[in-house]
N, C-alpha and C positions, 0 to 999 in steps of 0.2 A: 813688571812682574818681579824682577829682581827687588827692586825696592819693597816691594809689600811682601817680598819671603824674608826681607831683612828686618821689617818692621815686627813683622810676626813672631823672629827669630830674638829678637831683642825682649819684646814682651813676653816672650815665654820664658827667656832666662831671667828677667825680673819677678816672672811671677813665683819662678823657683827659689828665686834669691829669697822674696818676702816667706816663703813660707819658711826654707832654713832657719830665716833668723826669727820665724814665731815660733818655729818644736824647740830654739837652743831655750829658748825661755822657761819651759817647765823642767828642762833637767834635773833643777834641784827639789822640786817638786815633788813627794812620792805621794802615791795615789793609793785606795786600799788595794790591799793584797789578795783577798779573802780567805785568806788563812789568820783563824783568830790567836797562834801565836806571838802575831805581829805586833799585835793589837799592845801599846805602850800608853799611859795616861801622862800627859804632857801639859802642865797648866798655863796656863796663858791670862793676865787681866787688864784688860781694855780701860787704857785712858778718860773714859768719858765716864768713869766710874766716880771720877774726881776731878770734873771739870765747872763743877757747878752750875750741869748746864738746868740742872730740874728744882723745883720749889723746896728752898731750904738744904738743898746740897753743897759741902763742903767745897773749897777749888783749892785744888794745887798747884803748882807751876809743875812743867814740865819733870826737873830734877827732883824736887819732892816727891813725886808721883813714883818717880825713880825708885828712890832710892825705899818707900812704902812699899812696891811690891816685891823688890829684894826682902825686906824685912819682914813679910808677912805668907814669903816662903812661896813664891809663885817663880816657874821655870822660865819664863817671859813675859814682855809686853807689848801689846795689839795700842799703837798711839795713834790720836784723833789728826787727821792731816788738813786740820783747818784753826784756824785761832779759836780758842787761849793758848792751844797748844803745838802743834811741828807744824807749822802754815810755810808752802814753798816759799810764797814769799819774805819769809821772816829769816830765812836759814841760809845766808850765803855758803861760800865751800868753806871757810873755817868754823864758822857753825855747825855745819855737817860734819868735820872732823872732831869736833872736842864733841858732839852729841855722842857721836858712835864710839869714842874711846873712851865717855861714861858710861856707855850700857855695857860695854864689855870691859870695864873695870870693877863693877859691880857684878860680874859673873851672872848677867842676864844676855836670854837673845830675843835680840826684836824679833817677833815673829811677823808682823803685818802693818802696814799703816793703813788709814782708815780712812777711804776715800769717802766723799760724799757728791752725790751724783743725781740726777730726775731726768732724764732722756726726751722725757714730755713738757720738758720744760719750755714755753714760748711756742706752745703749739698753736696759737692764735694768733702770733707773730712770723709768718714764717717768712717774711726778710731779714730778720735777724739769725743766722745763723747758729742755733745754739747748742745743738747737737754737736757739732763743729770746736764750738767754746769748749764743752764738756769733754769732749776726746781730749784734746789737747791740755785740759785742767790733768784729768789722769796721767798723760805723758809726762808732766812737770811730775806729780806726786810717784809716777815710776822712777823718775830719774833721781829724785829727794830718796826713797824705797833702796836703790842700788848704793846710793853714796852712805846711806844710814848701816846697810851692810844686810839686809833683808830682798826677798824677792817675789814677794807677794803685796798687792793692795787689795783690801776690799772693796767693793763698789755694787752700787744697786742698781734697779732695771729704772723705773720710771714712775710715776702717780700717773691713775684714769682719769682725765677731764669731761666732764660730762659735755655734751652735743657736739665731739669730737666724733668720728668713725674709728671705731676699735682700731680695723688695721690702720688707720694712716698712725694710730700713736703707738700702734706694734712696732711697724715699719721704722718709725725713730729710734725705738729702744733697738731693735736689729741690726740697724746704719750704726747708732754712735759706739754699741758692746764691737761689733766690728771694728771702726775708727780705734776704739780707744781700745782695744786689744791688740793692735799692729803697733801704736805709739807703745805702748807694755812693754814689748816686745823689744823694742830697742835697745832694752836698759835691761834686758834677759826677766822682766818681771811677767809674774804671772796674776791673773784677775779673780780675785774670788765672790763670784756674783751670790750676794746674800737674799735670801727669801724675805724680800721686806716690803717693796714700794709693791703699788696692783697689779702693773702688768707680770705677767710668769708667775706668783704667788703659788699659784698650785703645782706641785713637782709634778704631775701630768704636761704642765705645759711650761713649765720652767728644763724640765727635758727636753721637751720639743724645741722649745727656744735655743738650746746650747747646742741641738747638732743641725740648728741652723747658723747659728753664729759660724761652726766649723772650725774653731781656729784652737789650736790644742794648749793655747797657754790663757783660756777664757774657761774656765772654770766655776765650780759651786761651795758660794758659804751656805752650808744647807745647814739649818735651824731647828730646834724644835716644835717652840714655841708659836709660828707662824703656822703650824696644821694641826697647832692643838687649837688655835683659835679656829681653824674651820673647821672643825668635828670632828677630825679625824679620833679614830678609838686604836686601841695598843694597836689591832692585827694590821691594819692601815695605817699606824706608822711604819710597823717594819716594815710594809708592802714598799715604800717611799722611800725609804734608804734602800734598799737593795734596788729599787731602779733608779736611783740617783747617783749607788754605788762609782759610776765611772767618771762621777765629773765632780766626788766631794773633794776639798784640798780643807777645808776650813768649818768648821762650826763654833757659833757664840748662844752659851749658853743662860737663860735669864730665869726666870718663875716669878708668877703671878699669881691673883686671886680678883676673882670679881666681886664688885662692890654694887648690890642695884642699887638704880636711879627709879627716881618717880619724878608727876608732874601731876599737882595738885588741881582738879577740873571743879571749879567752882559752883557751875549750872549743875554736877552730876554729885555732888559731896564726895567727892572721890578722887582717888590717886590715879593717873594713867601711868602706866611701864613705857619706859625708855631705856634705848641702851647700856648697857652693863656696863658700867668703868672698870679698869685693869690698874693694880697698884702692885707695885712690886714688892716681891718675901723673899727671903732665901730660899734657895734651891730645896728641894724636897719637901716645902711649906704648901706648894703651893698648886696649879692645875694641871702644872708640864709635866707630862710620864718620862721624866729621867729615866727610870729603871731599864723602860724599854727602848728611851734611845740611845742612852750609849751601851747597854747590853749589846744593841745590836751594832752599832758602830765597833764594837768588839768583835761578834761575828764575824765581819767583812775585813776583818784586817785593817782595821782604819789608823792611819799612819799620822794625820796630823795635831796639832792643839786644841784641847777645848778652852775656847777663850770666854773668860765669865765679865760679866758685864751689869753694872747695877744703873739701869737706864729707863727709870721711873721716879716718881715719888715714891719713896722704900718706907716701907713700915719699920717704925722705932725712930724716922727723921732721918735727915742726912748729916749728922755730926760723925767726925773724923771717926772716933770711937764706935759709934755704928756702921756706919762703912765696914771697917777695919771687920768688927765683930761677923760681918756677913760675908765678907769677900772669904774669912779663915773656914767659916760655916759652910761653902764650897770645897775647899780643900778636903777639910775633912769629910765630905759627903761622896768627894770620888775615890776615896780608898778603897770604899766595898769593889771598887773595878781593878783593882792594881792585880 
């Protein structure tokens, strides 16, 4: 009996222990307030804007990229944490030291690194561990996160596998946002889950998802553009930031435009309809009601960066000069909020 009041006794001081060190994580963290006082525009532009990862887009190295959105007036930058650009493995501790005394020599703050993550990944493998892999990739990129001088990484839920069962690939994305929010945690970083991959997509259940997760430094990159693609209309956005309100740290802002498709049916002399394609414009060009989501992230007090992100085939091409041209056509489109 003694020993299983000492086992008990142990495990509950551990469980204490884990959780201290996942609240010290979000300290730096501020969450909105909802007082629209609060409410500051803070620019942030996402690395992948210039990584050439989309048809015809320009690539920078890391420092160019730098030193472009110094020059093009932007308060920080959201960097991609896989090759071309801050990949753990590319960046020992003196790499990490000269990176982080260039961003803050150039009078910028990293605001995020930019994990990249599927939870569902090898769900028809399940001897391979890889929910497992994936925690652990995020703990590297947290502890890459702390030495860069920042305390947030973004990361996503998971893609739906079709003739999978919902919950068993729920249950993965559940297991690894927990896994990899205790790894987080170690290096004081907090998770900013983006509304991107299937599972949680809709803020109905990307809420429900996070106060199952429970763990207070697992947080939301909540998005526009992900419930403007489901339908949502102006009142049902705002409905979706205010219950999203307690768990936003992060939003990446983009706009689009659809382009139909057809498929020409030979037996009928006629076109069939197919899915819309989405190409990217500048901000205010295009389907996402800007107006009424950072309006409202105004409302709520919302405390952190909007980070802009040109992460499509962009209309006008991806020459430097276009880039450049769209990413300032952002800036200037959030002064109406200042």
């Amino acid at each position: 009996m003694v020993e299983k009041g000492n086992a008990m006794y142990k495990s509950c001081i551990l469980s204490i222990g884990v959780i201290l060190i996942v609240a010290a994580a979000v300290r730096g963290q501020a969450l909105p307030t909802g007082n629209a006082a609060d409410f500051k525009v803070k620019t942030c532009l996402h690395s992948v804007s210039y990584a050439g990862v989309w048809r015809g887009q320009a690539a920078l190295t890391v420092d160019e990229f730098l030193v472009k959105a110094k020059q093009l007036g932007f308060d920080g930058v959201m960097l991609v944490a896989k090759r071309p650009h801050v990949s753990p493995l590319d960046y020992d501790a003196a790499a990490r030291k000269a990176l982080k005394k260039r961003i803050e020599d150039l009078g910028l703050e990293l605001v995020c690194l930019a994990g990249y993550t599927d939870f569902t990944a090898g769900v028809d493998k399940p001897g391979v561990p890889n929910v497992e892999i994936q925690a652990a990739y995020v703990g590297e990129v947290a502890k890459l996160a702390r030495d860069l001088g920042t305390d947030m990484v973004r990361i996503f839920t998971g893609y739906e596998r079709p003739g999978v069962p919902f919950d068993r690939q729920y249950a993965m994305v559940l297991d690894g946002l927990r896994l990899a929010g205790k790894e987080a945690a170690k290096y004081g970083v907090t998770l900013a889950v983006q509304n991107h991959h299937d599972i949680a997509i809709h803020h109905d259940t990307m809420h429900w998802l996070l106060n199952e997760v429970n763990l207070p430094n697992v947080k939301a990159g909540f998005d526009a553009w992900a419930p403007t693609l489901q339908g949502l209309n102006a009142l049902e956005l705002k409905e979706a930031i205010l219950k999203m309100k307690p768990y936003i740290a992060l939003t990446i802002a983009a706009d689009y435009v659809y382009l139909p498709r057809y498929t020409y049916e030979h037996t009928l002399t006629n076109y069939i309809p197919q899915e819309k394609l989405l190409r990217a414009v500048p901000i205010g060009k295009g389907i996402v009601d800007y107006e009424t989501f950072i309006g409202t992230l105004k409302q709520i007090g919302y405390q952190g960066y909007i980070v802009y992100e040109m992460c499509e085939v962009l209309e006008g091409g991806g020459s430097i000069e276009n880039l450049d041209c769209t990413a300032r056509t952002f800036l200037d489109y959030l002064k109406r909020f200042e």
